[in-house]
N, C-alpha and C positions, 0 to 999 in steps of 0.2 A: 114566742113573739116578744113578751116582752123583756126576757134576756136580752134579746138581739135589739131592740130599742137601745138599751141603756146601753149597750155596745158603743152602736152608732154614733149618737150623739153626745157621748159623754166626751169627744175628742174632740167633737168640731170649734178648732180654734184651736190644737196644742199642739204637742212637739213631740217629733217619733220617741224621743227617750223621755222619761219623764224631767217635764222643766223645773228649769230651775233661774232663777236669779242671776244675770253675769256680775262676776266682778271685773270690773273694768282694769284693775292692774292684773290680772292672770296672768298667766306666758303658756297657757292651755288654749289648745281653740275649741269651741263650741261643745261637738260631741266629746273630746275627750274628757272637757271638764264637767259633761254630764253624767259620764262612767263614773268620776270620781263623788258628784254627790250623790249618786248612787250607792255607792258603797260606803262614804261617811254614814249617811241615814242608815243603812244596816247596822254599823259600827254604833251608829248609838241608840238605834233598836234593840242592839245586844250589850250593849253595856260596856263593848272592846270586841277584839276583831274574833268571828267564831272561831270556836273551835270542835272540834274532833277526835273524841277516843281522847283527848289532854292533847290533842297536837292542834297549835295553831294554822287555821284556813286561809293561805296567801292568795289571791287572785293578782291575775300577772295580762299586761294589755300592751301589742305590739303598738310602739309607734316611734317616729320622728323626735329628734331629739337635736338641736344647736344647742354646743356648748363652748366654753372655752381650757377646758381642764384634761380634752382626750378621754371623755367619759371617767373620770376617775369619780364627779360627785353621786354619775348614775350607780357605778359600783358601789359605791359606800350605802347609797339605799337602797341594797338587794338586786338592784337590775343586770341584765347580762346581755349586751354585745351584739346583735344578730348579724351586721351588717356597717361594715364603715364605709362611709360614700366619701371620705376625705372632707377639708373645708369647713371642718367641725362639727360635719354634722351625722348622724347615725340612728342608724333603725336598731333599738332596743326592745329588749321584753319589761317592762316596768311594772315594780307592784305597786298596784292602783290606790291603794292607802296611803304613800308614800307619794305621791304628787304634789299633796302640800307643802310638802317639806321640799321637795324639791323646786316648786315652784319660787318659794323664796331663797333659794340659793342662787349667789350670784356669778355663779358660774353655767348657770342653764338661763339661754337668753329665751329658748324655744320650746315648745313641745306639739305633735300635733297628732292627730290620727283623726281618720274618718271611717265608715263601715264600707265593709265590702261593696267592690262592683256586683252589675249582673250582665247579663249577656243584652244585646241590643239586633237581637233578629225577631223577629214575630215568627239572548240577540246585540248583548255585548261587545265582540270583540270586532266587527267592523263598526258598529257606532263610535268605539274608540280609536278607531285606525290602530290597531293592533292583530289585524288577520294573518299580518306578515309570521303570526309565533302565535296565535290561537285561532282555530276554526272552529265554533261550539258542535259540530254535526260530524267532520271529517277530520282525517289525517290532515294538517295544513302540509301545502306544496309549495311553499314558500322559504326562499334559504335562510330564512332564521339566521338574521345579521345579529340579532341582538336576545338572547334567549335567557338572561341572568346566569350565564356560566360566569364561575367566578367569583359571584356574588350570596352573600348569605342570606336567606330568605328567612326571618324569624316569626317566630309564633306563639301566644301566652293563648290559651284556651283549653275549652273542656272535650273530653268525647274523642278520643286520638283513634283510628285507628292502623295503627304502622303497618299491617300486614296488607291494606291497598294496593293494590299496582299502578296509582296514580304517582305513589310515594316509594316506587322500586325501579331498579335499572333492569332490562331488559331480562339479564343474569338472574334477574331472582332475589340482586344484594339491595340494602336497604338505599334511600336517598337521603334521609335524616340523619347526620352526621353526628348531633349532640342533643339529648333530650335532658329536662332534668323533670321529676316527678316525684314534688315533694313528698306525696301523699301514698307513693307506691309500697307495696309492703314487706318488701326488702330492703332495708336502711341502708346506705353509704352517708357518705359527707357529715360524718359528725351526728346520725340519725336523722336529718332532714332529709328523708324519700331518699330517693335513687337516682342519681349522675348516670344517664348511657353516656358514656363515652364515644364508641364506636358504632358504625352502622349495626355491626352484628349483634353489640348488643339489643341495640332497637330492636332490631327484628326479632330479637329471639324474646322481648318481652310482648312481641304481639300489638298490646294497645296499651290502656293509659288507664289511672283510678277513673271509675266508674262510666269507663266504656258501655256498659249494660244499659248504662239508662240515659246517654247524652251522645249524640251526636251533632254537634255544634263544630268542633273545633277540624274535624276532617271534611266537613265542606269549604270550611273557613280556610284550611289550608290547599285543598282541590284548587280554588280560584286564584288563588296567592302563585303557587307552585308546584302546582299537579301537574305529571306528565301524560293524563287522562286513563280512558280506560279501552285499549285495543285502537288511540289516537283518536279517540271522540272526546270533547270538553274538556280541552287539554287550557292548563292552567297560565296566568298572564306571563309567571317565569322559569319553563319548566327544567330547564338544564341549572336553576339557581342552585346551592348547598343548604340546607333544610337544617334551620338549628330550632329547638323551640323548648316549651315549660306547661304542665299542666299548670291551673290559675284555680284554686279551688272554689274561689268566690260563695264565699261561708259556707259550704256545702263541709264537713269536719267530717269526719270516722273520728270514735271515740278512740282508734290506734293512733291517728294520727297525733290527735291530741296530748294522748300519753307521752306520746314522744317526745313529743314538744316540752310537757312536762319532764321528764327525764334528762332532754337536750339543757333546761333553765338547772338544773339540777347537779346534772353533773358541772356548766360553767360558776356555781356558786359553791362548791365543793372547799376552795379557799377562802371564803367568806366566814372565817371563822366567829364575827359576832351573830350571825346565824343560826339558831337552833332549826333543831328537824320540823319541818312541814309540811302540811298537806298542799299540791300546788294545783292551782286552775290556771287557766291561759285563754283570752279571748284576743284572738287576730284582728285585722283592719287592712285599708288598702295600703297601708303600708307595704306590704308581702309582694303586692303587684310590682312595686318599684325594686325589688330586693330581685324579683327575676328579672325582671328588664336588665340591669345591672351584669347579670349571671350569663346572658344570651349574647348584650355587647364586648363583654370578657371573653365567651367564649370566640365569638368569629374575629376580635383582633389575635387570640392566639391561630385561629389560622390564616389568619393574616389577609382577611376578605371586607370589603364595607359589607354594612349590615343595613336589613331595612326591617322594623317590628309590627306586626300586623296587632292592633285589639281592638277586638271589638266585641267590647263590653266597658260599661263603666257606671256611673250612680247618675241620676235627674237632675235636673238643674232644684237648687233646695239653696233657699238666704243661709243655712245654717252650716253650711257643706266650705271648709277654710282650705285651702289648700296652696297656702301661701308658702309652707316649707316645702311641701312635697313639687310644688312646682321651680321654686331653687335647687334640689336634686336632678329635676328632670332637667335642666337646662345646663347641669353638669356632665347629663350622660348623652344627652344629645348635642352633633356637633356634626364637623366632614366626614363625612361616611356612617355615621349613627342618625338613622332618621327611623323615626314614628307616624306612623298610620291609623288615625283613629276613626272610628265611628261617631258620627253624629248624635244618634239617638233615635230612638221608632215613638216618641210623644208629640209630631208637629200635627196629630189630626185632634189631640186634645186643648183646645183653649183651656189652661190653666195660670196662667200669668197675664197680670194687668198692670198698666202704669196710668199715675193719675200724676198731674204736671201740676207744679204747682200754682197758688189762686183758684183752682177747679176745685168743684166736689163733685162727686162719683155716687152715681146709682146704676148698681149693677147684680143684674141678676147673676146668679147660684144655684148649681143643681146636684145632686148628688145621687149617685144609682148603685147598690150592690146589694149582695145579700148577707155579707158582714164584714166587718173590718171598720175600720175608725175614716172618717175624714178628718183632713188640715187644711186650715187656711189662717196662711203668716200676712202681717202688713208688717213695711219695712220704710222707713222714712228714718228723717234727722237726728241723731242721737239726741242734739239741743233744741227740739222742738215742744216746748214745755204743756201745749195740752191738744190731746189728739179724741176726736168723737167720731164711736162707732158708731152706727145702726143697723141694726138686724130685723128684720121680718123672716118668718117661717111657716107660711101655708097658714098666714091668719096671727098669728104669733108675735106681737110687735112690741120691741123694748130696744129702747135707747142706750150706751154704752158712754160715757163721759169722764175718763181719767185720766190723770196729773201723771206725766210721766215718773216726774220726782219719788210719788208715793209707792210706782211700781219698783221702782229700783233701789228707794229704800226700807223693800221688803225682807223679810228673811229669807234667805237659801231653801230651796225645797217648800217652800206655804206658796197656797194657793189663795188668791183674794179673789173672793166670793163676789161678785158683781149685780148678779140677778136672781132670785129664787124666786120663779112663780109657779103656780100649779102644773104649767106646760111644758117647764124651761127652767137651766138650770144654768148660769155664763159665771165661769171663772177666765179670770184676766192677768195673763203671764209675759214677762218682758226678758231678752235674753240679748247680746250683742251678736250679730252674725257676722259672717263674711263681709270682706272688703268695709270693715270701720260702719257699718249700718248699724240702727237698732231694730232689731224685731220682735214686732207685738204679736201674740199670739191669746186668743180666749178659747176656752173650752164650753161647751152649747152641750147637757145632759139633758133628755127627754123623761119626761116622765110618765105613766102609766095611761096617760089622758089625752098624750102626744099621738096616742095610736091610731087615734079618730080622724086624724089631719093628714096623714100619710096614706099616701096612693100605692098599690101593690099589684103586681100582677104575676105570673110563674116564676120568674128567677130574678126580679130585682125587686127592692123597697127603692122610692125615687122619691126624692123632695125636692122642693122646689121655694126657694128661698131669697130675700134681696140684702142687700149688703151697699149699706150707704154710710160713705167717708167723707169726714170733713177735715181736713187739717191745710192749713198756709203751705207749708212745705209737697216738695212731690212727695210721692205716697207709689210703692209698690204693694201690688198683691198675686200671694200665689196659694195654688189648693194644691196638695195631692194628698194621695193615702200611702198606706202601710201594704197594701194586696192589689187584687187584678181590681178592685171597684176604680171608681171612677168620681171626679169632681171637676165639672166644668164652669166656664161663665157663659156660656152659650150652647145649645142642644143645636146648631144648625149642623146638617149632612157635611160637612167638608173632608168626611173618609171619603167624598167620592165627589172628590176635587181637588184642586193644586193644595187647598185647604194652608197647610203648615204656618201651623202657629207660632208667634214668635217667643221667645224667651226659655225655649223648648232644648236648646244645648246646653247638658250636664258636663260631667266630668270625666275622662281627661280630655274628650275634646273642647274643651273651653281654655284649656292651656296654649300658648302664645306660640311658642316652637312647635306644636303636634300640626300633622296636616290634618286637618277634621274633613270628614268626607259624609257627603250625602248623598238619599238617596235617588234614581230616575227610576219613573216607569217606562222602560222600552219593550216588555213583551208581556199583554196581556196572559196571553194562555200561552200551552206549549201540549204537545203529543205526548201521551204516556205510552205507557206498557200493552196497555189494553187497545190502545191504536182510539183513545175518545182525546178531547179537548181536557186540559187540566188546569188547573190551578192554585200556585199553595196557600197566594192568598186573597182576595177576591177586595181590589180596589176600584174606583171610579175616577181617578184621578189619568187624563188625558195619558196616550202614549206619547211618550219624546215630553214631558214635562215631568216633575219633580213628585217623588210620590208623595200621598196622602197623609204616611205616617212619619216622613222624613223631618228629624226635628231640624229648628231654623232659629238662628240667632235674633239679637245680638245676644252674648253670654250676658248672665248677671253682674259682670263688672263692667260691660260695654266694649266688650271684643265684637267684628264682627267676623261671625264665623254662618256657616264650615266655609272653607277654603274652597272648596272644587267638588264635584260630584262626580258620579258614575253610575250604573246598571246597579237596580237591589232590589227588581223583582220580579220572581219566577228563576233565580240563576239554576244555573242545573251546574252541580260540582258532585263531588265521591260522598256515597251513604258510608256511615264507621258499621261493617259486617256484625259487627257484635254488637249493635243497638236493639235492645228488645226494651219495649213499653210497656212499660209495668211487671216488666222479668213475661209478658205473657206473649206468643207468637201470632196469636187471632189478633189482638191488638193491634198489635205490629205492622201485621200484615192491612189491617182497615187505613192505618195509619199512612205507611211507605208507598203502598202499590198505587194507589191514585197518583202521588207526584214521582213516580220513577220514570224516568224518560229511557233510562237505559240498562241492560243486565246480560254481562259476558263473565264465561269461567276465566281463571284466569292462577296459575300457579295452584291448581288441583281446587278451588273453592270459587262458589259464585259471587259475583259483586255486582253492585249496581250506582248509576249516579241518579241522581233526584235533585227534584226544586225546594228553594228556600227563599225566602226575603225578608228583606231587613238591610237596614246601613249596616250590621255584620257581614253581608254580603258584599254590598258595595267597598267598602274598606279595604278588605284586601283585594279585590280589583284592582284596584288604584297602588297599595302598595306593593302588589308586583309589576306593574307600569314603573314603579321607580326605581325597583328593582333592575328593570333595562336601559335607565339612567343610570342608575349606577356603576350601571356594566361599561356605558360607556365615562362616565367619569366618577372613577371612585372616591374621588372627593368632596361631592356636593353637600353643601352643610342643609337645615330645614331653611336657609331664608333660599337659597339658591333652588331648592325646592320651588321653593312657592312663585320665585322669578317667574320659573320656568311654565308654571302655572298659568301664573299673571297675564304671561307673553302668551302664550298658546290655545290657552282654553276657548270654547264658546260658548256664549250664552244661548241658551235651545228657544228663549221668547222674546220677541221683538220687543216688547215692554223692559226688556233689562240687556238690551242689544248694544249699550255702551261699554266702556272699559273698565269702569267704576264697580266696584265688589261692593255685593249683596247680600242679606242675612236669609234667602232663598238659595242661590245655586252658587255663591262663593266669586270665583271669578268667571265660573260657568263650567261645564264637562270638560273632564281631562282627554286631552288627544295624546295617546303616546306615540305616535309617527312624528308630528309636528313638535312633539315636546323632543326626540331624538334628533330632529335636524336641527334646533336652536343647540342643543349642546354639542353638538357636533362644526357649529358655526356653519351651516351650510343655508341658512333663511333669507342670509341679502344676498344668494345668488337668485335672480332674477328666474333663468332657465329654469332652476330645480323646483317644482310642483310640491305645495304643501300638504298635499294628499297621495295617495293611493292610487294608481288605477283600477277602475272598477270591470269587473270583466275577464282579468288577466291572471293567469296562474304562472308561478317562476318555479324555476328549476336548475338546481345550479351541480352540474358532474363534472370536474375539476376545474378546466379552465374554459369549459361550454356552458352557457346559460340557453336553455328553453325556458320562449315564454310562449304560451297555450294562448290560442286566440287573439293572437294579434296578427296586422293587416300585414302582409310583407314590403308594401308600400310605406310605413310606417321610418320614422328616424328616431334612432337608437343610439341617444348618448350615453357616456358613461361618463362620471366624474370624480377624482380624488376629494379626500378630505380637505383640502387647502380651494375647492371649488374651482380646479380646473379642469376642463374637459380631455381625459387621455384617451377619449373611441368616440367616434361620430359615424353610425355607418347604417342602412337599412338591414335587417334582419330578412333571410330564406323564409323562400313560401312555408316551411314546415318549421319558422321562427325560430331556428339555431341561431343563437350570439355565439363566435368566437373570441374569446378573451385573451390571446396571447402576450406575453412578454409582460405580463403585470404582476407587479412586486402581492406580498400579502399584504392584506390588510380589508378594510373597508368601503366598499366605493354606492355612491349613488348613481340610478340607473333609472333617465329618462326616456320614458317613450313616449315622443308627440308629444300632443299636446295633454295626454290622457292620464298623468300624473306621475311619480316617477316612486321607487324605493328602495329600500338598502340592503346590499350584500355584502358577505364576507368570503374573501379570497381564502384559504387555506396555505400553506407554507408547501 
């Protein structure tokens, strides 16, 4: 107990890397130049850089790199190449000792890295007007005007597994055209993992690194571009071309790592001021932009637009820079390169607060786990010259009073001791964050006597604390932690409510071009296996409104985001066959079989789809909706996106029932019917219905359309894309349409007044 004390609260108030001092002229952002005094302080804990056996210990850190010399100064200090994105700028392996030296070279105007993503998961397709091409229960009997043929459906995630039938043509051959998998243990490409080239190779590699223990990225791909399983929970784009990248998101094999080392090794081979050494390598989200990059590469050589599902990415954090990487990403996205991101699963956490300025703030603080560190940053005016905390802690009261000046001209790596009292221990750290803020940060150590004040019950310690700010200037505050614990500023229930806290969208959906997507509650429960009521994740937050966990803008630079939402809970998509929990099959089975909705053989092996949620779900919803924009105009760039958004969407609560975007539901839920007929210019014909008819099943055998349940009394127009009518005619008791003498192509097809939809003629 009281190990775990001094765990606790030796953090409350500091920085996931150990802080440190900014210097304001750096050309480093935040974490990377924390890597770096990190390894200074070893460097002169050891006297000079360790070594080993007589050979010097180099550690090497991927990241972003603006320069103007074509990387020539990164070469001359050791570094090698991983990545040219044009424009100057380049994802390098850098040794981390070496950043000083390069930071004052005037040919590196940049550098950046952040730590890895994580994943962002915890009655769809006609709430989307998208039945026309998915029926979550049946074969859809619908002619599928618009199915992402043509189109490259991409995908960065974990837990692959290629041998589904949601991801195979009827034949048995694979759908997945181009996989890359860095981490696979067959090298190609210069030792970074494995290029499938080909379907066959996909399939003959089966699945993906660490298939065994992850299943993420094949439900994530099911809802994207699955062609279901025996035509049950068939995907938003199932005829799409399937290109995608395992994302390792710090998850290493100590093979892969060697590699890596080997890969830095063999490109320093001509580096002959270089003596031999031993090499470490720590990654970043850099890696994530390096596939992105690799996925768009590949679908322009086949010559298809592309659309990138991720979901997964890092919490919204003052210290998180992503100021190059977001210049890259706006290099690689463009007409026909569009990004589909996740919002976040933190909108049911209050952990961001903003204090305006002239205010001061009294606000409670709670903290509940049973170990792991709390944070909580303030972040206000870099020239705001005296800022006063105060802290209470379950009786514990001590005032905080420091001169910015004297934090920042402190030494690099020292901690200024604020408070020592028998209860309480507050060190007081200042750092520059993202977007030009300053962020204060103090660390709260407990002491042995602290134990007597803490409430405990079976699986969490909880405290309960106040946090009172005075400063002229506004004043941001945020908590989170390092693990699953928890740091709020409010304990109210709002898991089981619209709840979604704001300031709650991390990264990359806080980026400008990404469509960031949130998530809706449309299906409480759903029927499993066992024929009981299910559910995978147990929220209170209304049906047909925004879930509980769906994080909500505005971003920490004053984006308002997410853009649009969709369905993320309870989805049912493809289980990856080779998922076992904890390598154990009892597990597994406790695990899967409550949320499996469905399980058919299927090419000599059983398979099954299952529930999940999370805005990882919703995400690729939506980016295979755009995927049949795409289809129909391969050119749509991300704002043309978001047009289409803008124009179409609606807002699911009368409280946001204007046109005006929201840091809740964006512009409001994506419709892809409605978002097809504005690209198609068919919306200012008056005649053609902006929905669906409800009721009516299509059927289209050459140049005959059956429609199922309609009145034979009914009038049955049909219209070209230019929004002329070329058929006006009542449909037979047994609802045969004759279609004669009509060129191919695509036609809109009204009935009455009962809404109309689109088909495609064949040649």
């Amino acid at each position: 107990m009281k190990k775990l004390l001094s765990t606790i609260l030796v953090a409350l108030f500091t920085l996931s890397i150990t802080a440190q001092v900014w210097n304001t002229d750096t050309k480093m952002s935040p974490w990377l130049h924390a890597k770096y005094s990190q390894e200074m302080q070893e460097v002169k804990k050891n006297g000079g850089p360790k070594r080993v056996q007589g050979r010097t210990v180099r550690n090497y850190i991927l990241a972003l790199v603006k320069n103007t010399d074509e990387a020539a100064t990164v070469r001359e200090a050791g570094g090698v190449v991983l990545q040219d994105f044009g424009n100057t700028v380049c994802a390098a392996f850098l040794p981390i000792d070496k950043l000083g030296e390069l930071d004052k070279s005037p040919s590196i105007l940049c550098m950046e890295a952040n730590a890895p993503s994580e994943l962002t998961n915890d009655t769809s397709a006609v709430i989307l007007g998208v039945d026309k091409v998915w029926n979550q229960e049946h074969s859809s009997a619908l002619p599928q005007a618009f199915t992402g043929k043509g189109v490259v459906a991409g995908v960065m995630d974990i837990g692959f597994d290629f041998t589904h039938p949601a991801f195979r043509n009827s034949d048995g051959t694979s759908r997945i055209k181009w996989f890359w998998d860095p981490m696979a243990p067959d090298a190609t490409d210069d030792g970074l993992g494995m290029v499938y080239s080909t379907p066959a190779e996909v399939l003959a590699a089966r699945f993906c690194t660490n298939a065994d223990s992850e299943n993420h990225g094949s439900h994530v791909l099911g809802s994207l571009a699955g062609c279901g399983l025996n035509g049950r929970y068939v995907g938003m784009a199932p005829e799409a071309d399937i290109m995608g990248a395992y994302i390792p998101l710090g998850r290493y094999t100590e093979s892969y790592l060697e590699r890596i080392r080997e890969y830095i090794l063999s490109h320093r081979a001509d580096y002959t001021f270089i003596s031999d050494e031993i090499i470490n390598v720590d990654l970043s989200s850099v890696l994530e932009l390096v596939e992105l990059y690799n996925i768009f590469k590949a679908a322009d050589a086949a010559g298809e637009p592309c659309v990138v599902n991720w979901s997964f990415g890092a919490g919204a954090n003052f210290f998180i820079d992503t100021t190059l990487f977001e210049e890259v990403f706006n290099q690689l996205v463009g007409p026909g390169h569009i990004v589909v991101a996740s919002a976040g699963n933190s909108g049911h956490q209050k952990n961001y607060l903003k204090k305006e300025a002239g205010t001061a703030l009294d606000q409670d603080v709670y903290y509940s786990a049973t170990t792991g560190n709390l944070y909580l940053l303030v972040r206000t005016d870099p020239e705001e010259p005296t800022f006063t905390l105060g802290l209470t802690f379950d009786g514990v009261d001590d005032t905080i009073s420091v001169s910015t000046d004297r934090i920042l001209a402190a030494k690099a790596m020292e901690e200024e001791m604020i408070i020592n009292t028998p209860e309480m221990q507050v060190t007081f750290e200042a750092e520059r964050g993202g977007y030009d803020k300053l962020v204060y940060a103090a660390v709260v150590a407990p002491t042995d006597s602290f134990m007597n004040v803490i409430r405990k019950d079976e699986t969490t310690l909880t405290m309960h604390g106040k946090v009172l700010v005075d400063a002229p200037a506004q004043v941001e505050l945020m908590g989170f932690v390092t693990n699953t614990s928890t740091v709020l500023f409010s304990t109210e229930d709002i898991f089981n409510s619209r709840g979604c806290q704001i300031g709650t969208v991390g990264t990359p959906a806080c980026l400008e071009r990404v469509i960031t997507v949130g998530a809706m509650h449309q299906r409480t429960s759903f029927t499993n296996i066992l024929n009981k009521p299910s559910t995978y994740l147990a929220i209170g937050s209304e049906e047909g409104h925004l879930a509980a966990f769906s994080s909500c803008g505005p971003t920490l630079d004053g984006r308002i985001k997410p853009d649009v939402v969709a369905p993320g809970h309870n989805i049912l998509s493809c289980l990856n066959s080779f998922y076992r929990k904890n390598h154990d099959d009892e597990a597994t089975a406790q695990e899967v079989v409550p949320n499996t909705a469905y399980v058919a053989k299927a090419f000599g092996k059983t398979y099954a789809m299952w529930a999940m949620s999370g805005t990882s779900m919703s995400s690729p919803i939506t980016a295979g909706v755009v995927a049949l924009w795409l289809q129909a105009n391969p050119n749509l760039t991300p704002e043309d996106i978001k047009g289409i958004i803008e124009r179409t969407s609606h807002q699911p609560e009368p409280e946001f029932s204007g046109t005006d975007k929201n840091v809740y539901y964006g512009w409001g839920e994506i419709d892809a019917y409605a978002g097809l007929l504005d690209i198609l210019g068919l919306t200012g014909i008056r005649e053609i219905s902006k929905h669906q008819p409800a009721g009516l099943k299509f059927r289209l055998e050459g140049r005959t359309l059956h429609i199922d349940g309609i009145d034979s009394s009914e009038t049955v127009t049909v219209f070209d894309l230019s929004g002329r009518p070329v058929l006006r005619t009542e449909t037979s008791s047994d609802g045969i349409l004759s279609l004669p003498g009509l060129s191919a192509g695509v036609y809109a097809v009204q009935v009455g007044h009962r809404g109309s939809t689109l088909i495609r003629l064949a040649l």
